[in-house]
Z-matrix of the N, CA and C atoms (Angstrom, degrees):
N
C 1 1.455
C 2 1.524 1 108.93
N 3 1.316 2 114.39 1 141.28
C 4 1.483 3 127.99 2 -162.00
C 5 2.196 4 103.05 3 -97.33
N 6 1.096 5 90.44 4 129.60
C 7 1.888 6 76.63 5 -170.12
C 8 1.549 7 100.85 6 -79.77
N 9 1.214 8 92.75 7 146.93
C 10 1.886 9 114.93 8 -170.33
C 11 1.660 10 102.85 9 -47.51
N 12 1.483 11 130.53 10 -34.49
C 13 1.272 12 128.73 11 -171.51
C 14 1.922 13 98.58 12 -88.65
N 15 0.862 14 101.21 13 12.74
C 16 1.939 15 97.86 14 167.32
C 17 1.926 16 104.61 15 -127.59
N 18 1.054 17 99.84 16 -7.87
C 19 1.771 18 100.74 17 170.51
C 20 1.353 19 105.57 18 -74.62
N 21 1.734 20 116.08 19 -57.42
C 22 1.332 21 120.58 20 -177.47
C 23 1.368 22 123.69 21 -72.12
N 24 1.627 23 103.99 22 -4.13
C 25 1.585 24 97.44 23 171.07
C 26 1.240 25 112.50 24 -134.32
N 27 1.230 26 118.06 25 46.01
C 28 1.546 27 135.00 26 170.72
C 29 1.589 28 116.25 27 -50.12
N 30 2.021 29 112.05 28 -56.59
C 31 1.572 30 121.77 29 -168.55
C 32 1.233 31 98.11 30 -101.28
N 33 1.456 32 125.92 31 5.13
C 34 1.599 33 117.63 32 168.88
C 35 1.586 34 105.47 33 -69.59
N 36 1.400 35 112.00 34 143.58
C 37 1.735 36 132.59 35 177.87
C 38 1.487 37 90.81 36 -75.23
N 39 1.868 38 115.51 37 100.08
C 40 1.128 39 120.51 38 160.40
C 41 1.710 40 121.08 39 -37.78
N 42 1.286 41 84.83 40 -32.77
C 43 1.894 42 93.16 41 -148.16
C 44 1.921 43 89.23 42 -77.22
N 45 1.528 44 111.16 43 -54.17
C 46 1.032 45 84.73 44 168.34
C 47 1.603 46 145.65 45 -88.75
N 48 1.057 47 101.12 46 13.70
C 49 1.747 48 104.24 47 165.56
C 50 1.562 49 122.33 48 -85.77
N 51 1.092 50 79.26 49 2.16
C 52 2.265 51 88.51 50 -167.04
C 53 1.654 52 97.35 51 -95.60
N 54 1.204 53 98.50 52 138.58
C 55 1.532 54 123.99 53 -168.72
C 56 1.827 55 102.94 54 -73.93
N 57 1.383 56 123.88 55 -22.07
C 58 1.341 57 128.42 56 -176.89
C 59 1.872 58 105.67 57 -69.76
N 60 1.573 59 87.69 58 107.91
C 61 2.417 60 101.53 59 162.11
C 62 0.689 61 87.32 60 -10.16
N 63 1.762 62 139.73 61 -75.09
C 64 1.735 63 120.96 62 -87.62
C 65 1.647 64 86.78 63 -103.28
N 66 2.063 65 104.32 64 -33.91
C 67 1.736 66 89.18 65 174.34
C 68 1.583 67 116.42 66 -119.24
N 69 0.800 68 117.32 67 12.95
C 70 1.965 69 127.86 68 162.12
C 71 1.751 70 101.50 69 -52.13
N 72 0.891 71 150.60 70 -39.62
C 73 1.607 72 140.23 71 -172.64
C 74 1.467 73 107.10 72 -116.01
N 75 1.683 74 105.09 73 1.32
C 76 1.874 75 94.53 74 174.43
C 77 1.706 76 119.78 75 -116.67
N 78 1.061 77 98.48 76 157.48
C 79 1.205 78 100.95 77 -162.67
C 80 1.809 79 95.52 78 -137.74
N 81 1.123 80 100.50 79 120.73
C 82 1.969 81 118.32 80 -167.97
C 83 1.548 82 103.07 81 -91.63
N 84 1.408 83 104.72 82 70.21
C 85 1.765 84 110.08 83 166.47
C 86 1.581 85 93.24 84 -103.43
N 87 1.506 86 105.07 85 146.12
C 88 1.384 87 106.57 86 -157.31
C 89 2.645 88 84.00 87 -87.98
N 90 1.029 89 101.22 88 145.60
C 91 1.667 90 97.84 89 -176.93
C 92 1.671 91 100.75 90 -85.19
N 93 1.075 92 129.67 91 118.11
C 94 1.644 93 144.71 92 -171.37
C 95 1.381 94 81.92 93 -49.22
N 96 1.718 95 122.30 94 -65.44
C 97 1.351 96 112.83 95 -148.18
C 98 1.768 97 131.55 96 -62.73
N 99 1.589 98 89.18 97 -28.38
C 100 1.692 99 127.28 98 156.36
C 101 1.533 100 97.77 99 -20.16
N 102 1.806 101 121.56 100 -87.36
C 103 1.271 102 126.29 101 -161.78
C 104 1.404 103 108.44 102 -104.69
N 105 1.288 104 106.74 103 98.70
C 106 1.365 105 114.38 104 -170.64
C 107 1.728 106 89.19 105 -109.62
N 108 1.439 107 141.97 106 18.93
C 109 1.439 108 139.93 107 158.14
C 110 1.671 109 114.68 108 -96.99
N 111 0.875 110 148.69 109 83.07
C 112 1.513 111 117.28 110 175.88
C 113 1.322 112 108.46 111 -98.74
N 114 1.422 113 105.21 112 147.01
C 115 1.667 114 139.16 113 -159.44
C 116 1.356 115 111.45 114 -67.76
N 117 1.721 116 112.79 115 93.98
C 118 1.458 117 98.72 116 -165.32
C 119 1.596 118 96.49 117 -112.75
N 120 1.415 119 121.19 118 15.98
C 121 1.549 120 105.91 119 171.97
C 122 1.428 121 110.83 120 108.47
N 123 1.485 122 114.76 121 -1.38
C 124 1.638 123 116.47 122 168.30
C 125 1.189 124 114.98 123 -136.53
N 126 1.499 125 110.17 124 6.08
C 127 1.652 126 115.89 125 -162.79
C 128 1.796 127 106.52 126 -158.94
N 129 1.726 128 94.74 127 53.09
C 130 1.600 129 117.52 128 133.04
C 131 1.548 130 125.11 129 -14.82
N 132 0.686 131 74.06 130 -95.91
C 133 1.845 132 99.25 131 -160.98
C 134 1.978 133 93.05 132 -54.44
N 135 0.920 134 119.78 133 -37.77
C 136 1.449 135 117.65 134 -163.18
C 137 1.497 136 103.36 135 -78.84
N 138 1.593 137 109.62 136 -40.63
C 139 1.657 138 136.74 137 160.73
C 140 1.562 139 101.89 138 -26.08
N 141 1.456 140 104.31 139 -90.96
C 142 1.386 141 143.23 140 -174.78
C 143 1.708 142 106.94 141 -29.01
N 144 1.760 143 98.48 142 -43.87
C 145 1.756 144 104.38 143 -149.57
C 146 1.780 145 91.37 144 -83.02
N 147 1.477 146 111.02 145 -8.40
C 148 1.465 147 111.94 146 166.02
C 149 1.066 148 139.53 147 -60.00
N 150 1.614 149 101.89 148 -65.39
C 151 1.335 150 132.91 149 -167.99
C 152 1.674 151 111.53 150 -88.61
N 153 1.006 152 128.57 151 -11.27
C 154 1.504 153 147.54 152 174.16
C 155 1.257 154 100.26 153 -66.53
N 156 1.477 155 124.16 154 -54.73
C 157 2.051 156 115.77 155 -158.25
C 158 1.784 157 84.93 156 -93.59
N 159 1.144 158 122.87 157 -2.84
C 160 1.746 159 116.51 158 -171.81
C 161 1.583 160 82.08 159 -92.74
N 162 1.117 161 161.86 160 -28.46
C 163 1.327 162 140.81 161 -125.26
C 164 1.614 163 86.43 162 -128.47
N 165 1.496 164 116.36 163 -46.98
C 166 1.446 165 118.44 164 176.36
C 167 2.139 166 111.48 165 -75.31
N 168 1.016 167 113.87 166 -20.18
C 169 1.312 168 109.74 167 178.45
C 170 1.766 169 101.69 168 -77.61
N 171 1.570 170 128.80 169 -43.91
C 172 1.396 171 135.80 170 157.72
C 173 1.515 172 125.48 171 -44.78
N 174 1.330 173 114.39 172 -15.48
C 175 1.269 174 117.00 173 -145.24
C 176 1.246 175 142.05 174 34.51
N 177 1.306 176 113.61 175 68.28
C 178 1.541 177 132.32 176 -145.95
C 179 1.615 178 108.94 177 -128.46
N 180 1.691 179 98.80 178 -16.31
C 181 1.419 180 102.42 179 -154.50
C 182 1.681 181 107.02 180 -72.56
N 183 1.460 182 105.17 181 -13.76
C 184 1.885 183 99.61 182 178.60
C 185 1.652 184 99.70 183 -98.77
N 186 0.858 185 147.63 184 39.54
C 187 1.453 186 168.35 185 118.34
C 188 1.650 187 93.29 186 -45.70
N 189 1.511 188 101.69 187 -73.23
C 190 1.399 189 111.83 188 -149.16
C 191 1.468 190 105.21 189 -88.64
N 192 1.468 191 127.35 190 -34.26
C 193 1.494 192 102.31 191 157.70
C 194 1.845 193 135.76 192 -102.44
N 195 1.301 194 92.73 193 13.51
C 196 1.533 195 109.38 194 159.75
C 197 1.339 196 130.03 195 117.89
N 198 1.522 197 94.17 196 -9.18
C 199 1.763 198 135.03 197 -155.63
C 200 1.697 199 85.02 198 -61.72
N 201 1.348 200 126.24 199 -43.48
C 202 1.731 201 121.56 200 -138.38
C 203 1.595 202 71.29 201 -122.19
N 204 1.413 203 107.14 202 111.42
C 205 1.586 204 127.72 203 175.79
C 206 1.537 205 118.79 204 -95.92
N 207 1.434 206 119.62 205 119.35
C 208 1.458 207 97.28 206 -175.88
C 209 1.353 208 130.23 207 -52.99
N 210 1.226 209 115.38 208 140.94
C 211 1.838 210 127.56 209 -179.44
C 212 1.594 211 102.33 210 -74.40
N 213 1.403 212 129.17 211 38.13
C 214 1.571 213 108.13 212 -174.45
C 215 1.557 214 137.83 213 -23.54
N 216 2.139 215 87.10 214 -61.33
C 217 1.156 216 96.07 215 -163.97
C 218 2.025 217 82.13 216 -126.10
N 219 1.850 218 91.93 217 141.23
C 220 1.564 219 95.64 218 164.87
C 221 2.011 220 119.12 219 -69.89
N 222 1.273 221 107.39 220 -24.34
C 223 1.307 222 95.52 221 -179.24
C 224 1.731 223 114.69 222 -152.85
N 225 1.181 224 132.55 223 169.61
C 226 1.513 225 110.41 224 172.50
C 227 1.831 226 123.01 225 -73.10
N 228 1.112 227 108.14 226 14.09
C 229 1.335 228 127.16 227 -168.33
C 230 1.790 229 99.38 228 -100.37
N 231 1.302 230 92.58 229 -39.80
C 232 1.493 231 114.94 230 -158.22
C 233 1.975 232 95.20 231 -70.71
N 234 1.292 233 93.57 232 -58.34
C 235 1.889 234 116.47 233 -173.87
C 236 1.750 235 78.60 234 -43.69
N 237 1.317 236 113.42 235 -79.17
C 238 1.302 237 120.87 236 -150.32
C 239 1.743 238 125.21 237 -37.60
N 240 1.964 239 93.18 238 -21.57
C 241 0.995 240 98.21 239 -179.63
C 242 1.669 241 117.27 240 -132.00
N 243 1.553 242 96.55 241 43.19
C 244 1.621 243 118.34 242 175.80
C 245 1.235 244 104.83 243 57.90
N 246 1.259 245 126.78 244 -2.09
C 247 1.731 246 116.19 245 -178.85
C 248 1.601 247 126.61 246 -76.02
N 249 1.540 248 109.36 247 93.72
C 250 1.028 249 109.76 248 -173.07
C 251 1.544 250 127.20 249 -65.11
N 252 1.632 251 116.12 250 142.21
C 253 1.360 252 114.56 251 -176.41
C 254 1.857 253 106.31 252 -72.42
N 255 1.772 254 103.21 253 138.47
C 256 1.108 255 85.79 254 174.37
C 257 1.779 256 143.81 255 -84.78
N 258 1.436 257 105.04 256 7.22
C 259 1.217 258 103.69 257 143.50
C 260 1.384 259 146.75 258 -62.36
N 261 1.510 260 108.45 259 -14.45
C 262 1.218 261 119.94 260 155.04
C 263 1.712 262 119.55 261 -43.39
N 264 1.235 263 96.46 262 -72.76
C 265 1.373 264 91.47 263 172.12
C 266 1.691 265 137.27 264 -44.53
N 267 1.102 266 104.87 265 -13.57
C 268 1.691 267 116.38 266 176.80
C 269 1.516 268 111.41 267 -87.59
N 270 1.762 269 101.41 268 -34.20
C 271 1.217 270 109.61 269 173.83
C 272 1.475 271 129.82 270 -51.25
N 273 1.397 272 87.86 271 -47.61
C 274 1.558 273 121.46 272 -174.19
C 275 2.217 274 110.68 273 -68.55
N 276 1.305 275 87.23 274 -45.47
C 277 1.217 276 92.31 275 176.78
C 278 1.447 277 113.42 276 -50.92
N 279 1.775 278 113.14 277 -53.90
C 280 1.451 279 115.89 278 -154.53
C 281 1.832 280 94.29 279 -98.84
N 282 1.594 281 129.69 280 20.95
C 283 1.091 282 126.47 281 166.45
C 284 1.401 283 102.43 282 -95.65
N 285 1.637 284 124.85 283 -21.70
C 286 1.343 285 131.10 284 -172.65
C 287 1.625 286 90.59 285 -75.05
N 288 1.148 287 118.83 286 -71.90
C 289 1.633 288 143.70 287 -177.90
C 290 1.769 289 81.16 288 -26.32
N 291 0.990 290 124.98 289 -109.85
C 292 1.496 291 120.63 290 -154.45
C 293 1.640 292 111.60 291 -45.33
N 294 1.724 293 126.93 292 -25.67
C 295 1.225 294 102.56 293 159.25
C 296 1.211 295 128.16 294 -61.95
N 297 1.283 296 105.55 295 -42.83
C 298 2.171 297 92.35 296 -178.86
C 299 1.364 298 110.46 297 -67.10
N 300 1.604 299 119.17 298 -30.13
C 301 1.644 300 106.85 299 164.12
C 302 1.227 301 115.20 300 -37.53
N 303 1.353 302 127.14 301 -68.82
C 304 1.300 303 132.01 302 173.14
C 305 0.945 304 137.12 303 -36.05
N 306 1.657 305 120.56 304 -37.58
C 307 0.995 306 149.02 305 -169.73
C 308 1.997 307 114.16 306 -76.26
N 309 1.319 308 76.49 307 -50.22
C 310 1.648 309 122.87 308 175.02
C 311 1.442 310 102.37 309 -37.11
N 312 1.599 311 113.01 310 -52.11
C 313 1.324 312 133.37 311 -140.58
C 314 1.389 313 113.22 312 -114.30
N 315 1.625 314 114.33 313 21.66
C 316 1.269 315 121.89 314 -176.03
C 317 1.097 316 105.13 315 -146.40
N 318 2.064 317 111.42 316 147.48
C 319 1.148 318 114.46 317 -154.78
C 320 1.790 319 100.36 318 -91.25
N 321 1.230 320 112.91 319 159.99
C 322 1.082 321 137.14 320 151.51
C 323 1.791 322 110.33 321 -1.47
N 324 1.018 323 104.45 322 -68.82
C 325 1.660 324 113.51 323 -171.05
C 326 1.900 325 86.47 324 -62.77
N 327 1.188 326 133.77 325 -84.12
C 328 1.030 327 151.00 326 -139.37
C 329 1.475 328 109.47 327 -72.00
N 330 2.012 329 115.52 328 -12.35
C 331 1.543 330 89.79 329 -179.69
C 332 1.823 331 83.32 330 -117.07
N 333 1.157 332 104.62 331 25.32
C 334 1.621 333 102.82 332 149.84
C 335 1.250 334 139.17 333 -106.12
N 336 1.479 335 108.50 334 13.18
C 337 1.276 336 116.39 335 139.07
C 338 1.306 337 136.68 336 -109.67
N 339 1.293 338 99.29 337 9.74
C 340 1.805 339 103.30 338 167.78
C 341 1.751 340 119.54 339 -83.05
């Protein structure tokens, strides 16, 4: 069971309701002009050498290599009783944010086979 204060704030913008500097004035729209490569299956590395300093300038990059683990639950008390921590939700937000980057950033042929 999901606790009543994460039902009602499901479509609220984690990022901007959260009291933390680093994401109170940002807002994670991926910049068109940013990825001007998309990843069609021969051009890796050229892909990669893009989207790599965009993910570390966001602070996104332990998202992407695994380092920044979701916070689900604040305690085993907490799990037991579906009450999600609310850092979860920030988590969740900026794990969505770098999938559609990704997503974003691949051609036609290539995110039709994912």
């Amino acid at each position: 069971m999901v606790s009543e204060s994460f039902i009602t704030n499901v479509f609220v913008d984690p990022v901007a309701t959260t009291t933390d500097a680093s994401f109170s004035s940002t807002t994670f729209h991926l910049p068109s002009q940013v990825i001007s490569i998309k990843l069609d299956g021969t051009n890796f590395l050229a892909w990669s050498a893009q989207l790599i300093p965009l993910f570390w300038r966001y602070g996104f990059i332990g998202i992407i290599d695994g380092s920044e683990l979701s916070p689900q639950f604040s305690s085993d008390e907490q799990k037991a009783q579906g009450i999600l921590n609310s850092a979860y939700m920030v988590w969740q937000y900026k794990d969505q944010t770098v999938l559609d980057w990704i997503i974003s950033s691949l051609s036609s042929v290539v995110v039709s086979t994912i």
